[in-house]
PATORLUM-960884 format. One record per residue (C-alpha): residue in one letter; x, y, z. Coordinates in steps of 0.2 Angstrom, whole numbers, padded with zeros to 4 digits, always signed. Layout:
N
aXYZ/...
END
This chain:
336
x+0045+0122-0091/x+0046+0125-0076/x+0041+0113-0060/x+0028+0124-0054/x+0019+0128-0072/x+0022+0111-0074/x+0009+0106-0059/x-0002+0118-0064/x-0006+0109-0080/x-0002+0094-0073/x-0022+0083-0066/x-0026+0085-0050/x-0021+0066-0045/x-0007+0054-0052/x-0010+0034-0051/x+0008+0027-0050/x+0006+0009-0057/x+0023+0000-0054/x+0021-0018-0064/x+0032-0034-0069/x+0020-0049-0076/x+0006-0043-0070/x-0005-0049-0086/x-0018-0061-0076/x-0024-0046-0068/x-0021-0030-0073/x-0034-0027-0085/x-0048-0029-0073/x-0037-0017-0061/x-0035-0004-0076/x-0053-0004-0079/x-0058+0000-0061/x-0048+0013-0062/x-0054+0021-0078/x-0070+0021-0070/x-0067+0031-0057/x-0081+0044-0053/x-0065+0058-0051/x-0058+0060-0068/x-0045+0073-0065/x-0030+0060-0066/x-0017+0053-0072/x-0010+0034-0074/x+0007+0032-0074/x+0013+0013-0077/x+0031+0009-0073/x+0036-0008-0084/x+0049-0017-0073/x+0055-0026-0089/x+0039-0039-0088/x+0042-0054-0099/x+0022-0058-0101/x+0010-0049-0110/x+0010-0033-0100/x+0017-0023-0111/x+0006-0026-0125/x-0007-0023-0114/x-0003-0007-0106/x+0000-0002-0125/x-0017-0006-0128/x-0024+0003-0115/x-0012+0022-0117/x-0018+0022-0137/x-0036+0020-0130/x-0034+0033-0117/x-0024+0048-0115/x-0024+0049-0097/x-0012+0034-0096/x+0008+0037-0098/x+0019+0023-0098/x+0038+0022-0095/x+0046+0004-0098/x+0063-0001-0088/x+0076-0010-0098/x+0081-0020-0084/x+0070-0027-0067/x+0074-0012-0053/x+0066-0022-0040/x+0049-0017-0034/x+0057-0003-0022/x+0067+0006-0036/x+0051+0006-0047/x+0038+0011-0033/x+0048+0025-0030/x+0051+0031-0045/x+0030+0031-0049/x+0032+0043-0034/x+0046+0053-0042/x+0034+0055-0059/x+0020+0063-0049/x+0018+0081-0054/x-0001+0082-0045/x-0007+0089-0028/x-0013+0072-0024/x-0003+0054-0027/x-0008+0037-0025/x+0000+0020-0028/x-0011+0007-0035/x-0005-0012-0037/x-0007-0019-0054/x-0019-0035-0045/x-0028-0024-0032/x-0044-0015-0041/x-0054-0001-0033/x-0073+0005-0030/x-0079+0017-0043/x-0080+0031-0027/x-0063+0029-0021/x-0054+0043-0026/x-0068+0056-0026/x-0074+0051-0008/x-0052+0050-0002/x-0049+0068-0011/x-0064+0077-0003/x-0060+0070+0011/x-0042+0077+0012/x-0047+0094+0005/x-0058+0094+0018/x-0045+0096+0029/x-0029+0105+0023/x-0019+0097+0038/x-0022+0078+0033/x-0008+0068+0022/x-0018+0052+0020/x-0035+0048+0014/x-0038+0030+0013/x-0055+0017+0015/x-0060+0002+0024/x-0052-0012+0012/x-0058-0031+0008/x-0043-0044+0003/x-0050-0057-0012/x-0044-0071-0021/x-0037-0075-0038/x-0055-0076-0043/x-0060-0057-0039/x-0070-0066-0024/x-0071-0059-0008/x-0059-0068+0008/x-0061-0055+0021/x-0065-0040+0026/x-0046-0028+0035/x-0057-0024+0049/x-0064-0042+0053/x-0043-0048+0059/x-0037-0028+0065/x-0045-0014+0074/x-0038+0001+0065/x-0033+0018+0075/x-0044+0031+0079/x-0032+0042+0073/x-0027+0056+0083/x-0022+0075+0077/x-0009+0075+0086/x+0007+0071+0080/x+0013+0061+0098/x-0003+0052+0098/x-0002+0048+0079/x+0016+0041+0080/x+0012+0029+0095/x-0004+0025+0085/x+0006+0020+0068/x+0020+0012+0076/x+0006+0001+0086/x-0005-0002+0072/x+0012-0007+0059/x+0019-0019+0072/x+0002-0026+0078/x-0002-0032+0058/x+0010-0028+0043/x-0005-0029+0032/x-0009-0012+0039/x+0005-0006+0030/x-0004-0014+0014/x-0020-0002+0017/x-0012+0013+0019/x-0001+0013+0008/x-0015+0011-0006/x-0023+0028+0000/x-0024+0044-0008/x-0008+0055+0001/x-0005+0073-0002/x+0009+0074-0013/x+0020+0089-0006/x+0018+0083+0014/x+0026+0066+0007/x+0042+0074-0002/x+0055+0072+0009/x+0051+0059+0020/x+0056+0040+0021/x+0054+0030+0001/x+0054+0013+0000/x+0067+0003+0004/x+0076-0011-0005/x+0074-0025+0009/x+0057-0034+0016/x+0046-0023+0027/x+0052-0007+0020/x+0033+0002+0020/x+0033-0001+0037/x+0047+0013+0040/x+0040+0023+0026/x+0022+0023+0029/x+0026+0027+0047/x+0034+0042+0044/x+0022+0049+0030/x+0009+0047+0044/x+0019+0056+0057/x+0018+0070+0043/x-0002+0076+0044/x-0019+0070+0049/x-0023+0054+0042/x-0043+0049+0036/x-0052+0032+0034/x-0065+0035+0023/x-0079+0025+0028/x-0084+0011+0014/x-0076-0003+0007/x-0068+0004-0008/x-0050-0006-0010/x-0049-0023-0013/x-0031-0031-0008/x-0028-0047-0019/x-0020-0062-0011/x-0014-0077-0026/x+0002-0087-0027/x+0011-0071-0036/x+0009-0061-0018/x+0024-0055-0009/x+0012-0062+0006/x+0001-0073+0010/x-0009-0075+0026/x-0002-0091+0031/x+0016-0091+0021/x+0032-0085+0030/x+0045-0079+0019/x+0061-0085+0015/x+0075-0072+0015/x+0081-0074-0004/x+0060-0073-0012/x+0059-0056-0001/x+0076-0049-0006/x+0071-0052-0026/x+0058-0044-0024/x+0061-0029-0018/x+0078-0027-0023/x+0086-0043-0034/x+0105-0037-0035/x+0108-0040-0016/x+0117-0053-0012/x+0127-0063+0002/x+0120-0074+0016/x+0121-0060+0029/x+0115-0044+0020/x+0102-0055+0017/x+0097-0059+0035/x+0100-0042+0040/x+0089-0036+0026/x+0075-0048+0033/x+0076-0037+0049/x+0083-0022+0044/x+0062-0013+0046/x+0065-0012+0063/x+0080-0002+0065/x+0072+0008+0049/x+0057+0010+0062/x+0069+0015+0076/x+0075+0031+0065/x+0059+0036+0061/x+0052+0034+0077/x+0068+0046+0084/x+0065+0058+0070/x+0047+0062+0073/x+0044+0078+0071/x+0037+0082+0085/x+0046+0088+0104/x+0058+0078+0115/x+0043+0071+0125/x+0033+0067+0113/x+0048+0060+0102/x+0052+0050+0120/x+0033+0042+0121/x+0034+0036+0103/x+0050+0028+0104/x+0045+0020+0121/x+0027+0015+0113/x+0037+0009+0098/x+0049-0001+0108/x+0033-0010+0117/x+0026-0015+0099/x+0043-0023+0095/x+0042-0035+0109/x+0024-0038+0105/x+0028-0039+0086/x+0043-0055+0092/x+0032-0063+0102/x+0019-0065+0088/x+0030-0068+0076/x+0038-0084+0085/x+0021-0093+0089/x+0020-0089+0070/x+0035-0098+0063/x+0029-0114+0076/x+0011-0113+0070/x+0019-0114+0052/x+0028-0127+0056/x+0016-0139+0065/x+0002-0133+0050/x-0009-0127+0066/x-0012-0108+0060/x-0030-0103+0061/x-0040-0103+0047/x-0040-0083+0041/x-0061-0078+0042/x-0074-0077+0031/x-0083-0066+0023/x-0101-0069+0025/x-0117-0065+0014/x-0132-0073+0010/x-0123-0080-0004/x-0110-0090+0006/x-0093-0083+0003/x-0095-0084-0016/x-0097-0063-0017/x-0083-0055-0031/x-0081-0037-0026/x-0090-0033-0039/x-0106-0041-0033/x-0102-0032-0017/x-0105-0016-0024/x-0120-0019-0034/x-0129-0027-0017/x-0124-0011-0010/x-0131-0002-0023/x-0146-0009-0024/x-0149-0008-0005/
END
């Protein structure tokens, strides 16, 4: 068959799943996405050779529902080499990553795919996003520490934007990235790396590709628990980041280099945008500001670390106190 037939019958939306021991929380993330209101999907889970229960899980969860394809790794990849490949199974229109510990709102996809057929020139769909804990319970809201874009149509003012926006907080990266993208804009463009901070470079230039949509609503909910590749308040160490994006590097100074290595990767992107020599100019000059900004930060960082004197992250207040799960949250705004 053919790669176009192929498409045709292939669902409208594919969910790449990438996993490795992600037993404590995949259920409840599978199960938000199986009660999606958009049903035209697909579920893709790549098995990075998890040692836990995942497997049997995921098995579980295929024979129950045909929507759900699962391809096991013999070895651990790394995260990069099985994110990409969730990409490299999508034979949709539309694509979207989901982390096996970060569960959705029931409107998510419906409300992010409207909102990019709505426009034909838009790449990325995504919506306002809450972080909670181990317990399903809500920390924060995204917007409560960072002032998202308004994102411009055009493509200077976009990549000036994204740049800032990356630089200014990395969790950015984390929001985007869980969107709803259009599949064909992303072929071709910047994958995921095998070194910290590589969806930085990536996400950047997937935005410099279209128009790129924040769906109003909290509808994604980004876990933070011991198992996170970050933490609010943990800076990390060469050797935890390089396992987990890509285990078989190795040597003291690819390791360093690969713990900076994002902002050359940005650099590139930034010099490639497509886009003319002024506007390629003023986001390489806009990029360069966000670097200085981003090093400045990130060394009161580091000494707040060390003293133990970095601020408390803020809380998400209700009339309950900051005991609301996510799934409370949306009952309440149900019922309201």
């Amino acid at each position: 068959m053919n790669q176009e037939l192929e498409r045709d019958a292939a669902p409208s939306l594919c969910i790449g799943m990438p996993v490795y021991n992600g037993e404590e929380f995949i259920v409840e993330t599978l199960d938000s996405v199986l009660a999606q209101t958009y049903t035209d999907f697909e579920v893709v889970i790549l098995d990075n050779a998890s040692t836990d229960r995942t497997p049997e899980i995921i098995a579980d969860y295929a024979a129950r529902d045909d929507r759900i394809r699962v391809i096991r790794q013999e070895q651990n990849l790394g995260a990069a080499a099985n994110f990409n490949q969730a990409f490299d199974e999508c034979r949709s229109e539309f694509f979207k990553w989901c982390a096996v510990d970060d569960p959705c709102a029931p409107e998510f996809f419906e409300r992010c795919i409207d909102a990019l057929r709505a426009d034909p020139d838009a790449v990325l769909a995504y919506p306002e996003t809450a972080f909670i804990d181990e317990h399903s319970r809500i920390l924060y809201s995204f917007e409560e520490i960072v002032d998202m874009p308004d994102w411009s149509t055009s493509t200077a003012a976009r990549g000036r934007q994204v740049f800032d926006a990356l630089l200014r907080d990395g969790s950015t990266a984390n929001v985007i990235v869980f969107g709803v993208m259009r599949a064909e804009l992303m072929r071709g463009t910047r994958r995921l790396g095998g070194y910290f901070g590589s969806d930085l470079p990536m996400m950047a230039d997937i935005v410099l590709q279209g128009n790129v949509i924040e769906v109003p609503g909290v509808m994604s909910f980004l876990r933070r628990h011991q198992g996170s590749s970050s933490t609010y308040d943990r800076a990390p160490s060469a050797r935890t980041q390089q396992d987990f994006y890509d285990p078989s590097v190795s040597g003291r100074l690819k390791l360093e280099w690969n713990l900076r290595r994002r902002y050359w990767s940005l650099l590139e992107v930034a010099a490639g945008a497509p886009t003319g020599p002024l506007g390629k100019l003023s986001i390489v000059g806009a990029y360069l500001g966000s670097v200085l900004r981003r090093l400045a930060w990130r060394a009161k960082f580091e000494i707040d670390v060390r003293r133990g004197t970095l601020p408390s992250p803020p809380r998400w207040e209700n009339d309950r106190g900051s005991t609301m799960t996510w799934q409370e949250l949306l009952t309440a705004d149900q019922a309201s």
